[in-house]
Wavefront OBJ file of the C-alpha trace (Angstrom):
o trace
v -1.979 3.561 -7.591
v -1.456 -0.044 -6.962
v -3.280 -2.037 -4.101
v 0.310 -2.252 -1.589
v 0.214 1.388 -2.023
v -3.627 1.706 -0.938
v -2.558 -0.913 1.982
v 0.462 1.024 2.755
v -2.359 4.001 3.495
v -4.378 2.334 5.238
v -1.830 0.691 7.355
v -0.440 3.924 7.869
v -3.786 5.330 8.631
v -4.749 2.850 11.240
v -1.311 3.384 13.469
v -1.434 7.120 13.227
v -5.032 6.689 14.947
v -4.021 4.325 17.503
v -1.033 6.567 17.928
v -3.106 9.747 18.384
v -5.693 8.491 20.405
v -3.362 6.982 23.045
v -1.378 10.351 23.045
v -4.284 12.667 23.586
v -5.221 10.100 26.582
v -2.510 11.212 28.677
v -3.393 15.032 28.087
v -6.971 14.887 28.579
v -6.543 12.754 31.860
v -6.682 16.125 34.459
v -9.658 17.466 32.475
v -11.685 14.047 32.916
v -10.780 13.912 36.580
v -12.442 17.621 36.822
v -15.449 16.720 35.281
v -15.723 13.749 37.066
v -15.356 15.309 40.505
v -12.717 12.470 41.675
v -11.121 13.424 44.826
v -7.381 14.088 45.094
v -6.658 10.914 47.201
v -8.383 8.795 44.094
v -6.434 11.007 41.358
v -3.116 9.874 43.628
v -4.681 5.734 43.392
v -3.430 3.823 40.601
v -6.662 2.612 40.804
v -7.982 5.260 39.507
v -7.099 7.553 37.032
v -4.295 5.107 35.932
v -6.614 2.047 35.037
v -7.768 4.487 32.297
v -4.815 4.285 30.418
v -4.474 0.209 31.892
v -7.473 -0.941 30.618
v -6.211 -0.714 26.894
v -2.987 -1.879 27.940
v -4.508 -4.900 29.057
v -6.740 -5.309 26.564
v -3.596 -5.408 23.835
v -2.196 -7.993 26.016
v -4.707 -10.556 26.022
v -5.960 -10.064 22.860
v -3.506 -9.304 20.360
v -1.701 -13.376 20.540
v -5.562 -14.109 18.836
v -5.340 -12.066 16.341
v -3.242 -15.101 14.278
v -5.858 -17.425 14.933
v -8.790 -15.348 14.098
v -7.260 -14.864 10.843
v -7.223 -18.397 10.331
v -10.677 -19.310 10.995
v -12.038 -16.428 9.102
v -9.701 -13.933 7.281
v -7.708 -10.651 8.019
v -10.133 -8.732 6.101
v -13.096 -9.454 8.250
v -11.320 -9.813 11.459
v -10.219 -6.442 10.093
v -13.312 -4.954 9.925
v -14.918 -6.497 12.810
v -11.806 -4.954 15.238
v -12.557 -1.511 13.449
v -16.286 -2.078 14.167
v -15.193 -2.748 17.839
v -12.832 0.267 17.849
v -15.682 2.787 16.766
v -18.149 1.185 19.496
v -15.535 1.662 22.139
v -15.069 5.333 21.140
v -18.317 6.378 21.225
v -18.860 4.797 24.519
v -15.786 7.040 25.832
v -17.096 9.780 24.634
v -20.540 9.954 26.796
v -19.470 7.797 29.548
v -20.501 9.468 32.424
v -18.570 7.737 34.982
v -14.843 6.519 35.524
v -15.850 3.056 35.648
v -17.951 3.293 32.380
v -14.977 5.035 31.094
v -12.913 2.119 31.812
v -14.901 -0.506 30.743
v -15.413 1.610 27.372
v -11.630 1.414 27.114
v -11.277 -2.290 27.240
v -13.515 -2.753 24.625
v -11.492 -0.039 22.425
v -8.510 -1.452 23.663
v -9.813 -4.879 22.264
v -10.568 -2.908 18.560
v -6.989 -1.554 18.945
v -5.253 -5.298 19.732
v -6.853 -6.744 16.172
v -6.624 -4.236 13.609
v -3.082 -3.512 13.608
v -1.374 -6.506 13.274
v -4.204 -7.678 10.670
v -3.607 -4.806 8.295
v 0.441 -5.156 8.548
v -0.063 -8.950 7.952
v -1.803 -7.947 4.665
v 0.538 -5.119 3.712
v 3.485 -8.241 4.018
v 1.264 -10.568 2.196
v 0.844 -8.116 -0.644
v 3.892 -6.135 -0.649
v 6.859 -7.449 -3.209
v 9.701 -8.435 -1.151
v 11.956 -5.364 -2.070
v 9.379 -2.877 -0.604
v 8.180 -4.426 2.360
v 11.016 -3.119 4.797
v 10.679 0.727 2.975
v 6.999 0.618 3.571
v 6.890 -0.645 7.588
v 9.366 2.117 8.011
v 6.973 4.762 6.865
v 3.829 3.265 8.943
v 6.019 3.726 11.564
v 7.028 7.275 10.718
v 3.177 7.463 10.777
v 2.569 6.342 13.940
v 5.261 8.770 15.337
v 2.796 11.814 13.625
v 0.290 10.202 15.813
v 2.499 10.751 18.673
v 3.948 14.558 18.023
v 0.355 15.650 16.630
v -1.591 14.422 19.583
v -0.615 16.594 22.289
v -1.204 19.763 20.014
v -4.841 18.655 18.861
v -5.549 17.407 22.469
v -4.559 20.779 23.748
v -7.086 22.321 21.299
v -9.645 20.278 21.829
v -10.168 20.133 25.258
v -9.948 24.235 25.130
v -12.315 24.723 22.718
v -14.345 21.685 23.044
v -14.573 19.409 25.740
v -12.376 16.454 26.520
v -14.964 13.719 24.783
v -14.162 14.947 21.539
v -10.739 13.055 21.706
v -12.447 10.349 21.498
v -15.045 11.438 18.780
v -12.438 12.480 16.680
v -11.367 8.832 16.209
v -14.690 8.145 14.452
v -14.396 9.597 11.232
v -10.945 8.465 10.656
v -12.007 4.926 11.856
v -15.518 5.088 9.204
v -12.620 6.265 6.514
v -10.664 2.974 7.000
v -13.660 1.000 6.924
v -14.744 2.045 3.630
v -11.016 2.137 2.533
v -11.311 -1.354 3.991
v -13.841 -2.530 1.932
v -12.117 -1.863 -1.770
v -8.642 -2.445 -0.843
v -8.399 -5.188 1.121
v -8.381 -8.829 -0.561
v -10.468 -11.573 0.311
v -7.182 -13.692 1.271
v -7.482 -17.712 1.583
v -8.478 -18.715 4.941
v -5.312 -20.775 6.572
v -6.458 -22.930 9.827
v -4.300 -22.404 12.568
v -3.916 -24.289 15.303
v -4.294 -22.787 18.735
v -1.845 -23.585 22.065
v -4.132 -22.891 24.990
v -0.905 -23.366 27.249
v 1.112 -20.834 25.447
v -1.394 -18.018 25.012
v -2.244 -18.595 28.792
v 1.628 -18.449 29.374
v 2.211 -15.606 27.286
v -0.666 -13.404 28.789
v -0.059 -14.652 32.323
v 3.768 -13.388 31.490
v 2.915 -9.848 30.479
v 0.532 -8.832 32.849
v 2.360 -9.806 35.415
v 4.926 -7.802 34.086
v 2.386 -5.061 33.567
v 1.475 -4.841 36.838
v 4.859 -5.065 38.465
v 5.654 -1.913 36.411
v 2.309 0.371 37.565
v 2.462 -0.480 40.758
v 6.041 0.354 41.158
v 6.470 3.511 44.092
v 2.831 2.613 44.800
v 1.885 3.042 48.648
v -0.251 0.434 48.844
v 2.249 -2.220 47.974
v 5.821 -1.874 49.462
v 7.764 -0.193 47.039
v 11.104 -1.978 47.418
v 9.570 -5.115 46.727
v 6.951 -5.143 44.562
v 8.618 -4.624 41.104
v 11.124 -7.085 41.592
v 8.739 -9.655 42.760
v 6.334 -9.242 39.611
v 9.230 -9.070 37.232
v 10.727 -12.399 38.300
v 6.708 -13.730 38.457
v 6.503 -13.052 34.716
v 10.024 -14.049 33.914
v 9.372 -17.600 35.254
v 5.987 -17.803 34.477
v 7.282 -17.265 30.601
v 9.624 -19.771 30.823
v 7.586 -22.432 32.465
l 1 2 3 4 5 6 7 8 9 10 11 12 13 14 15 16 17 18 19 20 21 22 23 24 25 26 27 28 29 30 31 32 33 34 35 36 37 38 39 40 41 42 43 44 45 46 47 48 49 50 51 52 53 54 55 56 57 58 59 60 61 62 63 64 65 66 67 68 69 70 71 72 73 74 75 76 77 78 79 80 81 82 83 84 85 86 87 88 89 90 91 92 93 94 95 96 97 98 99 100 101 102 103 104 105 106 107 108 109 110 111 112 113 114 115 116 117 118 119 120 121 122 123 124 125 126 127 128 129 130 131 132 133 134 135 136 137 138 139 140 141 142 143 144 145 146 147 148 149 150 151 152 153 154 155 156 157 158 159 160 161 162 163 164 165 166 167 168 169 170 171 172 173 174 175 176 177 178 179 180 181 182 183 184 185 186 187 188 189 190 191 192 193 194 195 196 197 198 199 200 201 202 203 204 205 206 207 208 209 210 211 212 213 214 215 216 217 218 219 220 221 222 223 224 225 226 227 228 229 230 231 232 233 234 235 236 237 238 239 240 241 242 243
């Protein structure tokens, strides 16, 4: 097997975890508000349970536009390894944080894991990949990805039966240690390329989509008026992304 093939795996690998982990999120969230005793006018805050989910969202937002310029001043395979080395941190931490805060903050720093490593290992796969493949094989990391999505609230389900909801996090860890050694062999030490950086468009960019982002959770919220509120944070990030 050829190394785009081995990429194509790992690629593939990487987005079904991502997809899976995010997925089993959503089922796991009434089982960590139990064993967190949260009260039901917290579980009905978005400033509660849903800054779980937030957290990562956010974390994607302001750190993915880096990932570019990371690769130029050192390359995609260590920025690679460094986000997977992130990722497995942030995991662990989930799974024995002991508060909704620490759970939180453990998120961000998964999400931050999460932000680098996927658009790293595509950029590789395109880098490698001969032109006639490269649209066949993003199509089937996608189709991966989707697996992520239909398999997660099944293995979810039976782990938070049978086990406890930490061990959706956990269960990222092997498959994570798998693509660093895969990472290792397969990936090529590529030549560095120095990129310039625009401080005013990353700033722009992020500024954009969280404003965005947070016109869309707080939307039907009680604690901002409902009629107003996502129309005023949509327009925010519309001109702030054109300014």
């Amino acid at each position: 097997m050829n190394r785009q093939w081995l990429l194509f795996w790992l690629a593939s690998v990487t987005f079904f975890m991502q997809s899976l982990d995010s997925t089993m999120l959503y089922m796991a969230l009434p089982a960590i508000s139990l064993s967190m005793h949260l009260s039901a006018l917290q579980l009905d805050s978005a400033l509660y349970m849903d800054v779980v989910i937030v957290a990562y969202i956010v974390a994607f937002i302001i750190f993915t536009p880096l990932t570019g310029w990371l690769c130029g001043c050192l390359n995609e395979k260590t920025v690679y390894v460094i986000s997977l080395a992130i990722f497995i941190a942030g995991s662990l931490w989930c799974a024995f944080a002991n508060s909704l805060s620490e759970l939180v903050t453990a998120r961000f720093i998964q999400g931050i894991g999460g932000a680098l490593m996927l658009p790293v290992i595509k950029t590789v796969l395109l880098r490698i990949t001969i032109p006639s493949l490269k649209l066949m094989l993003l199509n089937r990391v996608t189709l991966m990805g989707i697996g992520g999505v239909i398999l997660g609230p099944v293995l979810a389900g039976f782990l938070i039966a049978c086990f406890s909801w930490r061990m959706i996090f956990m269960i990222n860890v092997p498959i994570a240690f798998a693509c660093l050694f895969m990472a290792q062999t397969i990936i090529p030490d590529l030549t560095k390329c120095k990129q310039s950086f625009s401080h005013k468009g990353y700033f722009l960019i992020v500024g954009a989509l969280l404003l965005f982002l947070f016109g869309v959770m707080t939307a039907g919220k009680p604690y901002i008026q409902r009629q107003y509120n996502l129309m005023f944070f949509l327009c925010c990030g519309t001109a702030y992304s054109c300014l």
